[in-house]
Each structure stands twice: as C-alpha cells, then as structure tokens.
Z-matrix of the N, CA and C atoms (Angstrom, degrees):
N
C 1 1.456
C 2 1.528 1 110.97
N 3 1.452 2 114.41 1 -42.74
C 4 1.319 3 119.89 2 176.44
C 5 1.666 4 118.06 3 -44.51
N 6 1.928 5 111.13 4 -54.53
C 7 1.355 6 106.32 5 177.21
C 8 1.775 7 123.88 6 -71.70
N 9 1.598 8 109.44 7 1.12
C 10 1.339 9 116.52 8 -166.36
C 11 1.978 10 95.14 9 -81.73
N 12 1.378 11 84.86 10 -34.52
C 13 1.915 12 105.29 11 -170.45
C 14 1.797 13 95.44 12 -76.48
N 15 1.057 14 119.24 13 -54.78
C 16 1.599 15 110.27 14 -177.49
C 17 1.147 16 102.67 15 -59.79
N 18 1.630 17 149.66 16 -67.21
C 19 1.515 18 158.00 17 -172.48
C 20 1.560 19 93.71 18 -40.44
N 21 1.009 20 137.76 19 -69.40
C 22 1.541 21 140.85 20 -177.12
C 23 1.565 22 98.95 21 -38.95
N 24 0.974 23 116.62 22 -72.97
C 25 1.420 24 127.80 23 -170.98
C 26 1.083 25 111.25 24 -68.26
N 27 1.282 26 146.85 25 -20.82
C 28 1.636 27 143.39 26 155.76
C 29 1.423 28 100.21 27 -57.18
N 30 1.157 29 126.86 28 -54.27
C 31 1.364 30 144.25 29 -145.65
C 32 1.915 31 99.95 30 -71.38
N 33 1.643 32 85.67 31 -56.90
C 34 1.633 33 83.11 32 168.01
C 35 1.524 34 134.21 33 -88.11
N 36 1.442 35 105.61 34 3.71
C 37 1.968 36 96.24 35 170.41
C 38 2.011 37 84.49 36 -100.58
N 39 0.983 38 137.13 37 8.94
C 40 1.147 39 129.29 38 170.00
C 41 1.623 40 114.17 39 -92.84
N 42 0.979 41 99.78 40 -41.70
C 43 1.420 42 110.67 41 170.35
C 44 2.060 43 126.86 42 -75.45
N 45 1.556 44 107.65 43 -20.92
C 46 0.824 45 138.61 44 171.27
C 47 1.606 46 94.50 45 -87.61
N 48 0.982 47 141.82 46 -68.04
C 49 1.546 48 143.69 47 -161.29
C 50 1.904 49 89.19 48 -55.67
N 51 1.543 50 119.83 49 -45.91
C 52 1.195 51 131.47 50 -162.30
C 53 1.756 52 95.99 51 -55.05
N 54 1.031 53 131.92 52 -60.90
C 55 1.572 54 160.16 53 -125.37
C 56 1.638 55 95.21 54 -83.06
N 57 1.900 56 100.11 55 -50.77
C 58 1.373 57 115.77 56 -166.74
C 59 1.342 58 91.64 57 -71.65
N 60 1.218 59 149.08 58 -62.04
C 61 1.347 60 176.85 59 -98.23
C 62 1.922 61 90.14 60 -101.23
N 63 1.643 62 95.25 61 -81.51
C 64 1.746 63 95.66 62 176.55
C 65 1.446 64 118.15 63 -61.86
N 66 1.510 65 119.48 64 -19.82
C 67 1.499 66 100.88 65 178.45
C 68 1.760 67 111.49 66 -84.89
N 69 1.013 68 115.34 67 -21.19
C 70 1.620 69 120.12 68 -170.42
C 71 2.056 70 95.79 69 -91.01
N 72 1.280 71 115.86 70 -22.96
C 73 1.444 72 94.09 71 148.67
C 74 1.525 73 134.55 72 -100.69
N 75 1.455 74 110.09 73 -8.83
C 76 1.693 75 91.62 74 157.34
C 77 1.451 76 123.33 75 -77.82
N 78 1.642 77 124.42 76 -13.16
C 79 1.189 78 118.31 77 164.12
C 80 1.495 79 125.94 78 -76.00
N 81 1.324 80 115.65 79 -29.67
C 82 1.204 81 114.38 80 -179.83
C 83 1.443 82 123.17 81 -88.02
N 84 1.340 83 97.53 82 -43.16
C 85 1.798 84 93.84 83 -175.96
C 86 1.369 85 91.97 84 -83.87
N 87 1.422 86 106.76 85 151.42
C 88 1.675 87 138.58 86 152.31
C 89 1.252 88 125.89 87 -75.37
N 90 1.379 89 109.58 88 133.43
C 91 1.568 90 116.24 89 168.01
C 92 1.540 91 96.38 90 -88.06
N 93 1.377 92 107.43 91 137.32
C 94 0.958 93 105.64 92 160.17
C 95 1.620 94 139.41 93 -51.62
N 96 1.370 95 159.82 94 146.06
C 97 1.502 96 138.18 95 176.76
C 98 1.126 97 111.87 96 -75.57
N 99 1.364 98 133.65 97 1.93
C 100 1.714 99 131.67 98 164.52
C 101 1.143 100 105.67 99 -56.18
N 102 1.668 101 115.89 100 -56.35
C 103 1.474 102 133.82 101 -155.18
C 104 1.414 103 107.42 102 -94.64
N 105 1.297 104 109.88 103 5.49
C 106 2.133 105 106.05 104 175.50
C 107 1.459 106 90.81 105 -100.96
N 108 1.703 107 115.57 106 -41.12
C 109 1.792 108 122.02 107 -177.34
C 110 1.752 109 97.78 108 -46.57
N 111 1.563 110 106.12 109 -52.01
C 112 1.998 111 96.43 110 -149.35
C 113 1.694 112 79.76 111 -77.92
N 114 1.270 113 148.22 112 -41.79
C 115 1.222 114 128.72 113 -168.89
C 116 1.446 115 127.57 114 -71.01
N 117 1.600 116 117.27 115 -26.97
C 118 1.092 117 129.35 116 150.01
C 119 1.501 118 117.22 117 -46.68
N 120 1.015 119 123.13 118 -75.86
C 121 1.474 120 144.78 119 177.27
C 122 1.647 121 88.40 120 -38.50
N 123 0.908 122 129.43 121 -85.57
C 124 1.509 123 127.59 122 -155.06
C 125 1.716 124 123.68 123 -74.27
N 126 1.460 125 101.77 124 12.31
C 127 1.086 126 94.59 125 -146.39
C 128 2.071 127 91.30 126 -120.06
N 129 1.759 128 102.77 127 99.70
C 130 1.659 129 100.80 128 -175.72
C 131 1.707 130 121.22 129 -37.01
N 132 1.467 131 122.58 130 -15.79
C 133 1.430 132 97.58 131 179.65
C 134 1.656 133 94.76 132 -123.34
N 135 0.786 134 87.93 133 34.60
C 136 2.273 135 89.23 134 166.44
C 137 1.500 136 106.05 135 -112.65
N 138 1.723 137 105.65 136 105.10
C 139 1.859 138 99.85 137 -177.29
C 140 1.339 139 103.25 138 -125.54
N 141 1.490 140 104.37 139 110.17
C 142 1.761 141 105.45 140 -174.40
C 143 1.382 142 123.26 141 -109.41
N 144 1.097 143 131.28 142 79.49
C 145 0.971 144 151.37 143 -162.61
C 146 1.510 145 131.74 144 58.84
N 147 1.308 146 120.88 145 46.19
C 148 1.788 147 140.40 146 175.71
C 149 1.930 148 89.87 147 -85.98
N 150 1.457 149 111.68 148 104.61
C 151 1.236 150 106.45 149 140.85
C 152 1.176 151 121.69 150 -57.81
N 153 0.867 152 132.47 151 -61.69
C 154 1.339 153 140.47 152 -170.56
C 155 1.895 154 110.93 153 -87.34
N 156 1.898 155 88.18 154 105.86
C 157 1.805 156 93.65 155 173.24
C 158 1.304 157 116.09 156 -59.83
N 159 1.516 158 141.56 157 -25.60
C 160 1.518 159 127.45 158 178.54
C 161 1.446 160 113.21 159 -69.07
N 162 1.674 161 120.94 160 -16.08
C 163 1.369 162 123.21 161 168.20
C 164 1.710 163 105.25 162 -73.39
N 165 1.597 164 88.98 163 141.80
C 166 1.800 165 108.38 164 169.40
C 167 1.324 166 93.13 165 -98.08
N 168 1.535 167 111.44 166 150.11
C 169 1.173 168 151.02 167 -175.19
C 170 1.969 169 92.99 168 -56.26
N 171 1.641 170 89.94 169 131.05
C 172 1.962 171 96.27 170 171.94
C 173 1.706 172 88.50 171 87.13
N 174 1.107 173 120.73 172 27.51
C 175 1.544 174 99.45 173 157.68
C 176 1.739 175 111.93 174 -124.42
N 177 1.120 176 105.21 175 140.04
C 178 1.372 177 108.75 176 -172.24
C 179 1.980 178 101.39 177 -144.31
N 180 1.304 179 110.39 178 131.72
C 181 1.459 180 127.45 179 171.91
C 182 1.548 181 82.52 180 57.43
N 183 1.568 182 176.73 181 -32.19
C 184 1.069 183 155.38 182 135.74
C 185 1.636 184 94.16 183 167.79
N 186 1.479 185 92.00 184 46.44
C 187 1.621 186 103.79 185 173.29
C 188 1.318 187 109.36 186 -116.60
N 189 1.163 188 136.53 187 149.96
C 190 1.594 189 132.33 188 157.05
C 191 1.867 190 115.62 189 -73.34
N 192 1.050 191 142.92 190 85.11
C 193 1.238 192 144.59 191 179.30
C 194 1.396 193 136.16 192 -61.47
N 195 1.340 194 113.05 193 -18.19
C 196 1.363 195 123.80 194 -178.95
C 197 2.054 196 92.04 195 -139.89
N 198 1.141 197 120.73 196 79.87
C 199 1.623 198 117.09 197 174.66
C 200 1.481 199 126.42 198 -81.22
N 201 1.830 200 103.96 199 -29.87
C 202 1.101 201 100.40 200 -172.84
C 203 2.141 202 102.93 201 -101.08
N 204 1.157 203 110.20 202 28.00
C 205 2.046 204 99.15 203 168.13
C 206 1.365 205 87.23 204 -136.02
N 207 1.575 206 130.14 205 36.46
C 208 1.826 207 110.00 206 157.90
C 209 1.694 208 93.34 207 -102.91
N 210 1.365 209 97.86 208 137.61
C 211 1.642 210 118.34 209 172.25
C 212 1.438 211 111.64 210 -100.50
N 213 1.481 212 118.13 211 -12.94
C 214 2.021 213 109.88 212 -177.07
C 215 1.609 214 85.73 213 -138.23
N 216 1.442 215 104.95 214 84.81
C 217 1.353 216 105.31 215 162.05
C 218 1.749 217 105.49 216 -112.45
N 219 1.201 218 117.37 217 -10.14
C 220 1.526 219 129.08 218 -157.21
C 221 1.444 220 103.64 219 -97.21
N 222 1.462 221 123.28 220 -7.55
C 223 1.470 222 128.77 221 172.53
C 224 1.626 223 106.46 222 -65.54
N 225 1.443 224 112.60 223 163.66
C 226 1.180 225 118.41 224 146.30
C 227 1.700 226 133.38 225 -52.82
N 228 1.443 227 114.09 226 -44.82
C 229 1.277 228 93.91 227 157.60
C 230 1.783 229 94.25 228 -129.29
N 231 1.593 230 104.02 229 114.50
C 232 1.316 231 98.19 230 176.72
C 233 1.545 232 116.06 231 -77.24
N 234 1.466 233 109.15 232 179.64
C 235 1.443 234 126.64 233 171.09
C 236 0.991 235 126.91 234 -79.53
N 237 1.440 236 123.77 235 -26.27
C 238 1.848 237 132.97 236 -155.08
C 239 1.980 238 83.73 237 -167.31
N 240 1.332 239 91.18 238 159.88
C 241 1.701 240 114.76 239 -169.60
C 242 1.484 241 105.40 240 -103.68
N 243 1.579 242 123.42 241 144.30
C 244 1.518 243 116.11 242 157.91
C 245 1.046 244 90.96 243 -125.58
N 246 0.941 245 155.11 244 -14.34
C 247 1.769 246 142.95 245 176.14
C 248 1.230 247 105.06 246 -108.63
N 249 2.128 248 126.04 247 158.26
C 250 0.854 249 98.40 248 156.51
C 251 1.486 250 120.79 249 -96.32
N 252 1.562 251 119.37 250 18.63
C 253 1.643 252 120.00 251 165.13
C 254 1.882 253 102.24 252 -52.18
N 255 1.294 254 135.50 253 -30.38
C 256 1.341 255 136.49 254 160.80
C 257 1.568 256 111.04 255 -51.34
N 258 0.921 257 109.68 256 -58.03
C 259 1.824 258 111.39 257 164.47
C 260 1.602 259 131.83 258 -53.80
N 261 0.871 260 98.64 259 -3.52
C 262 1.698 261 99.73 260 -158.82
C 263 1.644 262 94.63 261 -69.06
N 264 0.675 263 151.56 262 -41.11
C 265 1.456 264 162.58 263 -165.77
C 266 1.647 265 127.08 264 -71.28
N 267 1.484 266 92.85 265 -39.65
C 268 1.992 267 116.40 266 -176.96
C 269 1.511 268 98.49 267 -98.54
C-alpha cells in the first residue's frame, strides 16, 4: 500500500511541476509579432476586424497589406489575401 501511496504522489508533484513549467513559459517567453501576424492571417477561425465576411483577412481600403505571410490564399474562398485583385471588393 505504501508504494501505491508514493507512485500517486510522484506522479502528481510531477505532473504538478509539469503544469507550473507550461504556464511560466507561456507567460514569459514571447512570440514573436511575425508569428501571431502569419497565424492570425492563416488561421479560418481568427477574424480581426473584416467587416465585411466576403473580405479575406490582410485587406484594408482594397489593398492586400500583409501578401507575403498568407498561406490559403489559393482556395476558393481563401482566409488571408496575396493580391490586391482579392481586395477589390472590401
């Protein structure tokens, strides 16, 4: 019974040590803002400010603004813009 009670309890300050571990590095380290832009941008349920749903993500005044970090511009209805022929509309 004794090693059933130590195994539990290893298990959980290990798992507890684990917990502290991932929260003290998503607070501390930084993503860079390159890498929040291409994940934002590419990413179907991230919508940051497109009034307009027939606009893809990175269009602004009927320009494409960010062309070179969209990865699904080549779909039928993409996520993010590389041209501004994608803009013409928003």
């Amino acid at each position: 019974m004794g090693n059933i009670l130590f195994t539990f309890q290893l298990f959980l300050i290990i798992g507890f040590i684990i917990l502290i571990s991932c929260l003290l590095f998503n607070v501390f380290i930084k993503i860079p803002d390159k890498y929040k832009l291409i994940y934002n941008l590419n990413h179907p349920h991230y919508i940051s400010g497109n009034s307009n749903p027939k606009c893809p993500q990175g269009c602004y005044n009927k320009k494409c603004i960010y062309p070179n970090h969209c990865f699904n511009c080549k779909e039928e209805e993409p996520y993010c813009c590389c041209y501004d022929s994608q803009c013409k509309d928003c």
